[in-house]
N, C-alpha and C positions, 0 to 999 in steps of 0.2 A: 851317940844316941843311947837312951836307957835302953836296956832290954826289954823292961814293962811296954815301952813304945814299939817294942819292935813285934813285941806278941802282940799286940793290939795290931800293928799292921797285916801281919801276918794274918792272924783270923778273920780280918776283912775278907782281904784276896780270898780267905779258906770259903766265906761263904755266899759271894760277889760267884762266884765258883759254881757250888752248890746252886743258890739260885738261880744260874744262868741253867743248869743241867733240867733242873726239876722242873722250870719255865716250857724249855723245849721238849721235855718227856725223851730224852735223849741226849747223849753225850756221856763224857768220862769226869767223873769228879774226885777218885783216885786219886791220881796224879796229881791234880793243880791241890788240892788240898794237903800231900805231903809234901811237897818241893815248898811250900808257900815259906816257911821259915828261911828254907836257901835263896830265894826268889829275894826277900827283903832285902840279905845282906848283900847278895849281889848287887843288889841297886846303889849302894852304896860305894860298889868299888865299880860300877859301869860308864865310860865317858861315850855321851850321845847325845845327841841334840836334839828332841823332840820340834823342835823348831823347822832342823832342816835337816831331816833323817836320810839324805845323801852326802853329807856330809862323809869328807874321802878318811880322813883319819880320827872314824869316830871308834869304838870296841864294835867288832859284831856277835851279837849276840845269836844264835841257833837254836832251836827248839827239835832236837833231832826226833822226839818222841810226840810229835805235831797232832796227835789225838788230845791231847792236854792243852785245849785251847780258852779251858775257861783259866787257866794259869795266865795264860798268852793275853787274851782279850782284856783282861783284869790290869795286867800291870800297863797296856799300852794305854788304857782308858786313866789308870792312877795316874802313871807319867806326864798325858797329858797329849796322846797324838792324833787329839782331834776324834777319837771314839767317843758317844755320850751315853748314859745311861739306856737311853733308849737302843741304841744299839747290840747293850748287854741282853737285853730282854726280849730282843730279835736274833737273838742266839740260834743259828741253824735254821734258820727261815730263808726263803726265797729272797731274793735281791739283797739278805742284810750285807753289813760289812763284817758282821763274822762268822764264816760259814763253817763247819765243823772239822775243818784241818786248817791250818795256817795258807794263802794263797798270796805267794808275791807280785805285787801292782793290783793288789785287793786290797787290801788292808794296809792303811798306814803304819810304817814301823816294821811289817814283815822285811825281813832281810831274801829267803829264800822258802820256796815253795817243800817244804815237807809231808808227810804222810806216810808213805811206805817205810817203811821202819831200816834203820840204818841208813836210809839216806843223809841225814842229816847228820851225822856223825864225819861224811864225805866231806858233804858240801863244806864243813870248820875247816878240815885239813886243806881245801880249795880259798878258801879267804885267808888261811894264817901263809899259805905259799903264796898267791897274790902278794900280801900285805912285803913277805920275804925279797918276792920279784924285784916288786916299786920299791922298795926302801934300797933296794940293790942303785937302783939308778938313781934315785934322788936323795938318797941321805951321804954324809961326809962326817968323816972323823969328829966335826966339831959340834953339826949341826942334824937333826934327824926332823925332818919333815912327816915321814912315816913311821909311826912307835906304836901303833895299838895293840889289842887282843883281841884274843877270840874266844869265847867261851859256847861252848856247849853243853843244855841238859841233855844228858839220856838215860835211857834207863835198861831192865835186862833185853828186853824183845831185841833191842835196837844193835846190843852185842851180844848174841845171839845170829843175828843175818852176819852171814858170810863177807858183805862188805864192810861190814867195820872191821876185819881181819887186817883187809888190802888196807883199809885208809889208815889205819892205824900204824901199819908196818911201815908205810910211806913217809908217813910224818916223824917218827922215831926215827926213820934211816935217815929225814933231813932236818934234822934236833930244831924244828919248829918251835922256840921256848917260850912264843906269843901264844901257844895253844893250852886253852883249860877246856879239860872235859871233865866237867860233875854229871858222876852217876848215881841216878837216885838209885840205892840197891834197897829197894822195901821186899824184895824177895817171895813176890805176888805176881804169877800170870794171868790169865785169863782163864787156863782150865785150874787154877788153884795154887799151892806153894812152886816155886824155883827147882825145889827138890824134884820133882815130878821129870825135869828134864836138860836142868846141867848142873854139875859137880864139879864145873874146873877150875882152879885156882886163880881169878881173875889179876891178882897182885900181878901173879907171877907171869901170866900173858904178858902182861903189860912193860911189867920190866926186862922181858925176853927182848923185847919187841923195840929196847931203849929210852922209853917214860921214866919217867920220876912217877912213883906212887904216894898217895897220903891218904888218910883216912881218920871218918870224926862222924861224931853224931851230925845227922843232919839237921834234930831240929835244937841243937845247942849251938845258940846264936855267935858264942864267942870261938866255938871251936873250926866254924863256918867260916867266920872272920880271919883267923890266924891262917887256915887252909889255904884261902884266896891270898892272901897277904902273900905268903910262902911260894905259892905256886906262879904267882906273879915274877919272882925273885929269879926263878930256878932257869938253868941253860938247857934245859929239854921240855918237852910235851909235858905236859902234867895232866895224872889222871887225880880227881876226888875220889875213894869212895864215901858216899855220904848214905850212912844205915839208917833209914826211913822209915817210917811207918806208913804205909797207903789209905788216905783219905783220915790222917792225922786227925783229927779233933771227933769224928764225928759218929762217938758214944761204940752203940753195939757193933756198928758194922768196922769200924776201925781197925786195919789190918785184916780185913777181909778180902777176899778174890771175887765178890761181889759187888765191891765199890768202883771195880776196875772200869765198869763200863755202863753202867742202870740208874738212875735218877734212886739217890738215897731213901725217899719220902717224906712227905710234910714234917711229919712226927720226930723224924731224927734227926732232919735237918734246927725243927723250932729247939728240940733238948739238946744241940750241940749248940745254939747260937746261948742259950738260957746257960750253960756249962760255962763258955767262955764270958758271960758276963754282957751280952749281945741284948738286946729288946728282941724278939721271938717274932712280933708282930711284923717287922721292919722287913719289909726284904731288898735287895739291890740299894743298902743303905752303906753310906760312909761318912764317918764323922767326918767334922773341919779339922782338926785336929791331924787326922789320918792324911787327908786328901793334900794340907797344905805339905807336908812332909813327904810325899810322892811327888807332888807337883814343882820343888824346888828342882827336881831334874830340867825344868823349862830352861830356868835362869840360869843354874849352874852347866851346862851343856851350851848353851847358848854363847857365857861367857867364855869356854875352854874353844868352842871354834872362833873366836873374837882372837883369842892370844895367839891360838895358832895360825889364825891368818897374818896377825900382826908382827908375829917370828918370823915367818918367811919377807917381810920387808924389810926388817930391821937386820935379820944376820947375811951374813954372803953370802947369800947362795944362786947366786945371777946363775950359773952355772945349771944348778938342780934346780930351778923357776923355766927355764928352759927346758928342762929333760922332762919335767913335769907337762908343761905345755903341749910339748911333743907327742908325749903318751894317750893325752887325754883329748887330743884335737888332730886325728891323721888327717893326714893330707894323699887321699888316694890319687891324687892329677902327677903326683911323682913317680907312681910304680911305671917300671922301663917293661913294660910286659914279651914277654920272649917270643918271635917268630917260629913256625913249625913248618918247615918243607920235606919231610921225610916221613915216612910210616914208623910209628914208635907206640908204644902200651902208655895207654893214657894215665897210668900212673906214673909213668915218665916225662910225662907232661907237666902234670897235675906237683911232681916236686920241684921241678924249674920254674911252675909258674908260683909257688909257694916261696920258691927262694928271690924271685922278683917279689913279690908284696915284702918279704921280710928286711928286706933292703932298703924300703922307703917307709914302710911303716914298723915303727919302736915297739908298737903294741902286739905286734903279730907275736906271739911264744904259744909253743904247744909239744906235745911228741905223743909216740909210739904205745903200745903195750908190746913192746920188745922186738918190734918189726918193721923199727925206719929204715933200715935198709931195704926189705922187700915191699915197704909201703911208700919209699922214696921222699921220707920224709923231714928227713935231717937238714937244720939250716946250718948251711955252711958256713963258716968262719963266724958263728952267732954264740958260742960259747955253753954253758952247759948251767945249768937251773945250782943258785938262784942269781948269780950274777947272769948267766946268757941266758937262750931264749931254747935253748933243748932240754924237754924236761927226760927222765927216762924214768918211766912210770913202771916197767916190768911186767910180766904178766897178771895184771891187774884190768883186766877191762871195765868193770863194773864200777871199781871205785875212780877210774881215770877219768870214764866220763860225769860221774856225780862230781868231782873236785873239779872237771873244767866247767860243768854249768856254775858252781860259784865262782871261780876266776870271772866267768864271763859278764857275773851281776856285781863285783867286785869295785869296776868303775875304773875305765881308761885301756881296760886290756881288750886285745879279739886273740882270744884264744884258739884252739882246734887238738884233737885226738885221733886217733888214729888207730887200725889194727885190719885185718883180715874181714872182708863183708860177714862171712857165716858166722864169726865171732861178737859180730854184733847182737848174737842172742844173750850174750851177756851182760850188756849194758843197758839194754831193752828199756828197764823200770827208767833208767838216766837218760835217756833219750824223751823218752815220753812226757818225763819232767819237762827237760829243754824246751818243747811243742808246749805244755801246758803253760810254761809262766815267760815264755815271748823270750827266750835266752839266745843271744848270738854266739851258739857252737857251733864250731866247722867240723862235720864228722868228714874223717877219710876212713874210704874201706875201699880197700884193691881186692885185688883177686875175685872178680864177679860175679863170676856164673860155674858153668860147667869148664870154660875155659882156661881153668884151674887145673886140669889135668890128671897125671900122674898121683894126687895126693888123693882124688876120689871121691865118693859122695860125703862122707862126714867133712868135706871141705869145700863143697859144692853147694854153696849159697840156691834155693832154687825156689822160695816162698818168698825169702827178703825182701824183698823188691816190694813185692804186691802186700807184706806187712807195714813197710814205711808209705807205702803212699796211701795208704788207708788211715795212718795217722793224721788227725789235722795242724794246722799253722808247722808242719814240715815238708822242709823240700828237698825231693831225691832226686839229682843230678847224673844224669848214669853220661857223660858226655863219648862222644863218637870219635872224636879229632882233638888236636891239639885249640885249635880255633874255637871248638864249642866249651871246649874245656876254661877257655878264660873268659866267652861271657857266663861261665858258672859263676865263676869268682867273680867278675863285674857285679853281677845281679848280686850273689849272696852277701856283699859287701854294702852293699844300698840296704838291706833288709834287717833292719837296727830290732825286730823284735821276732825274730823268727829262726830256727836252727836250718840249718844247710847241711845234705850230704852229699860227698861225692864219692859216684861209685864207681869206679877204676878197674882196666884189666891190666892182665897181669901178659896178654900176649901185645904185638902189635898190632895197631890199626892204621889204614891207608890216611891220607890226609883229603878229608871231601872236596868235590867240586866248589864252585860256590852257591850261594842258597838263589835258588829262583826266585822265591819272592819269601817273605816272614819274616819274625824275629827269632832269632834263638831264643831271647833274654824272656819273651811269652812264651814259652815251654815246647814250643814246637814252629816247625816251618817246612814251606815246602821246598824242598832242595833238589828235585829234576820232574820234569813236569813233561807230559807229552799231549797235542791236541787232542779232542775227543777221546780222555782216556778214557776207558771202563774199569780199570782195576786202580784201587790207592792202597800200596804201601804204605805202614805204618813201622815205624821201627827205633828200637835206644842203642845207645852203645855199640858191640860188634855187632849186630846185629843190620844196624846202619849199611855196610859197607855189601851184606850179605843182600840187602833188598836191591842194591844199586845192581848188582850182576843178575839177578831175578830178571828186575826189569828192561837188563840188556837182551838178555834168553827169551822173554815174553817180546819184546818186541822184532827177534829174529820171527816170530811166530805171527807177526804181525798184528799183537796186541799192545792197545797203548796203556801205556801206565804213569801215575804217578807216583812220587816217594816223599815221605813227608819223615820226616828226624825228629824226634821227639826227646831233647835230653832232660825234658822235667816233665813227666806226664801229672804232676802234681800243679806246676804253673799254668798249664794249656788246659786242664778243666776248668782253669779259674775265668780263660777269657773271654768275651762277650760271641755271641753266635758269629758274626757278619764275621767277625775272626778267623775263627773255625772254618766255617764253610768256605773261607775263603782261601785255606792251604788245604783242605780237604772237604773234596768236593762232592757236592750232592749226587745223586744219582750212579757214583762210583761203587765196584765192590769195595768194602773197606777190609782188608786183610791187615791183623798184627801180627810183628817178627820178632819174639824175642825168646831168648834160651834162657828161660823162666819161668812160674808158677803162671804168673800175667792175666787173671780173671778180669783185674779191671782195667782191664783192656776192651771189654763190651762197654763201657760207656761210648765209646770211640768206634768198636771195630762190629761188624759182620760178623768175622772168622777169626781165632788166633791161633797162630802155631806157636807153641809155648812147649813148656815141662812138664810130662805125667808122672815121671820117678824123678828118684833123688842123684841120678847123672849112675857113674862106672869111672875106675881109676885105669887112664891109657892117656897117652898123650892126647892134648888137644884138637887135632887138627881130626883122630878117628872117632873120637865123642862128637863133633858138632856132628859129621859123616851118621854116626849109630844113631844121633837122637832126630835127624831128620832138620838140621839145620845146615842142607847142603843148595844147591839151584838145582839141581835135579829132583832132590826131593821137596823143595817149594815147588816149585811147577810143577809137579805131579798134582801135588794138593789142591792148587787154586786152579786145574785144570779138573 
């Protein structure tokens, strides 16, 4: 393609862009306006299918810097995924299809939910280890069913966050050589130049870090071209940097820190369009010329998953068609699920019954942030990432969990992560994600409460709880026994668009009676019941076993009681009244039990005995004693 063609495409995008910003009186027209030159050529080396954008070995592309959506909305409307002009011009309006950060199962073509900055830099190194995974199992010396890439934009903000350190470290330690990252460096914040607040040597990060480095003008279309071409080639990550100018075309504000985020105005948008040779008058216009030459991505993507369906019939690979099948179609009716008759810490549980699903399901891979051992998480005899299914992420929680929710939108895997509950304030922004865009994460976090002991309140989870279950479309599993523990996993395995957490101790617990009447798998049940009782127990986790001797002590006193188990108080708000009332009964005092923050526990409760500090460092068994989770000290209270 000429270059003359290619700056004409390019200034579409630039002011498809602008128009969409100035429409809405809001938005970023920065960005998509300097990337638009890189944006072209890209498309040129991008294999996708706008046809069937699930499509398993298509490139994925990443938008790590997801406030650049009139970039984003532009090319997926050029390409052809079904966005129509009318949609551009519903830019950041209520119900449109493109709302003002990229949203995955929003928008056709979005890959992954981005916005908070660096996320998306994660999430690439999560599809290029995916992509590593599956080609592990389905490709053969002769034959590769799995070859794609992954490309990501970003820009400074995005390396800048802390987690593009981890992701990036990650992917260098595992010479991921399907991963491009173009950074647009236009050296433009938001409070004004780069200079204002980093000086570091990014080359040289990067190739600490074991990247391959290159660098080119970004908007010289040929030097773009040769970049991708090379990068493509190379046996490690590749970073671009691509030296930008912010809001490229568009007169006085051009390379300003004012373009980064404010609708340009009529004025500079009509004298950039009149600059580049545009009609002034036109807006949300693109020639035929333009459009058909965007549009060939229908056909030619269309044709590339046509060949590569046709590859996999024609070469041998009965073998990997099998392993493929496998991956992408579990069969959960084969897990051998482990029996529990002893009192054990239900993260003892929780990895036995992990190494049963990992047994019958191909798909199950996941690991630690450097704590399967104390998180019991290691699949035995499963091998080690990217041939097995133990990945060892290191102290990285933040970018662990951002690269397992792309594994998990990646297609055919059930991923899971893992680490200490309190260190779940780490991954927080990756969590919320997972809840926002319907991802099946299995988070694991042991060590629960105060019952952590010895290591003290900086390791004493004691908000957790009542922070995840105030999160919506997620579910926190705090399970009490080995029993409740695997309809966690029954349930979170049915739940194809929602994350799962299970929250785990670190001491043991008894194994319960069995349940009087409920379901576990609806978030709560009633598991000892006595006639005409007056008081109902409410309770998660160790806390469970705490309410059961309560209500032995209350009924020496000849008080009758109920106990109701609650290991998803997130599931049991959901279910219908007649439900409810019917494991916890009207007219009861309603007492919660748990060694935790626990406020929304008054949806549910009368009273709760919970956590007012952040615990004390002494063995377990004199914290629960100090903090007033003993039977003496509950019967005192609800006395």
């Amino acid at each position: 393609m000429s270059n003359q063609m290619r700056q004409k495409m390019a200034d579409t995008i630039r002011f498809l862009a602008a128009d969409m910003v100035q429409a809405a009186n809001s938005g970023h027209p920065g960005a998509p306006m300097g990337l638009a030159d890189i944006a072209v050529v890209l498309s040129e080396h991008l294999n996708h299918n706008p046809k069937n954008p699930s499509w398993l070995n298509r490139d994925r592309l990443v938008f790590s810097g997801g406030h650049g959506t009139g970039l984003i909305y532009s090319l997926y409307y050029l390409w052809g995924y079904g966005l129509e002009i009318d949609d551009l011009k519903n830019f950041r309006q209520l119900d449109s299809k493109t709302p003002g950060h990229p949203e995955y199962g929003h928008t056709k073509g979005v890959e992954i939910t981005t916005g908070p900055l660096g996320q998306g830099i994660a999430n690439a190194v999560g599809f290029a280890m995916a992509s590593k995974f599956m080609g592990a199992q389905v490709n053969s010396e002769t034959a590769s069913m799995i070859d794609h890439n992954v490309y990501c934009l970003c820009g400074d903000g995005d390396l800048e966050e802390g987690i593009s350190y981890e992701a990036c470290s990650i992917a260098g330690h595992n010479k991921l050589d399907n991963l491009i990252l173009i950074y647009d460096s236009n050296r433009i914040t938001i409070e004004g130049s780069t200079d204002l607040s980093i000086s570091e040597d990014i080359r040289g990060r990067f190739i600490s870090q074991g990247w391959d480095v290159l660098e080119c003008d970004g908007h010289n279309f040929d030097e773009i071209d040769s970049s991708i071409t090379t990068a493509k080639a190379n046996s490690k990550p590749t970073l671009i940097i691509a030296n930008t100018v912010i809001a490229k075309g568009a007169g006085e504000l051009e390379g300003s820190h004012h373009s980064h985020g404010a609708p340009l105005g009529e004025d500079i948008i009509k004298k950039a369009k009149e600059a580049a040779g545009f009609d002034p008058k036109k807006l949300f216009h693109v020639d035929e010329d333009v459009m058909v030459r965007f549009r060939c991505a229908i056909e030619e993507g269309d044709l590339k998953e046509r060949e590569w369906i046709h590859s996999q019939k024609t070469m041998p690979l009965m073998e990997q068609n099998e392993a493929l099948e496998a991956l992408q179609n579990p069969d959960f009716s084969r897990i051998q699920w482990p029996e529990f008759d002893k009192a054990d810490a239900t993260r003892s549980t929780n990895g036995k019954i992990m190494n049963a699903i990992a047994k019958a399901v191909p798909s199950f891979i996941g690991g630690s942030a450097d704590l399967s051992p104390s998180n019991k998480t290691d699949l035995k005899d499963m091998g080690v990432f990217p041939k097995g299914r133990n990945i060892y992420f290191g102290i990285r929680e933040h970018a662990m969990a951002s690269i397992v929710n792309a594994m998990g939108l990646y297609g055919g895997l059930l991923p899971f992560s893992a680490t200490f509950f309190v260190f779940s304030d780490y991954l927080k922004p990756s969590a919320r994600i997972a809840a926002l865009s319907g991802i099946q994460h299995f988070f694991v976090w042991t060590h629960d409460s105060i019952g952590v002991g010895e290591d003290g309140p900086t390791h004493q989870p004691i908000e957790h709880l009542s922070q995840f279950r105030a999160l919506p479309n997620f579910y926190v599993w705090r399970p009490a026994d080995g029993a409740e523990n695997i309809e966690a996993w029954k349930k979170a395995l049915e739940m194809k668009n929602s994350p799962s957490a299970f929250v785990c101790s670190r001491q043991n617990l008894s194994v319960l009676p069995q349940a009087v009447s409920g379901d576990a798998s609806k978030g709560g049940y009633l598991l000892a019941s006595d006639s005409d009782a007056v008081i109902t127990l409410m309770a998660s986790g160790s806390e469970v076993e705490l309410a059961l001797d309560v209500k032995t002590a209350l009924n020496e006193k000849g008080v009758s009681v109920n106990v109701v188990s609650v290991p998803c108080f997130d599931l049991l708000i959901e279910q219908d009244k007649s439900y409810i009332d019917s494991i916890i009964q009207e007219g009861t005092k309603k007492v919660a039990i748990e060694a935790a923050r626990g406020m929304e526990w008054y949806r549910l409760a009368d009273e709760v005995i919970g956590m007012d500090s952040f615990g004390a460092s002494a063995p377990a068994g004199e914290l629960f004693k100090k903090f007033g989770f003993s039977v003496d000290s509950v019967v005192e209270k609800i006395k």
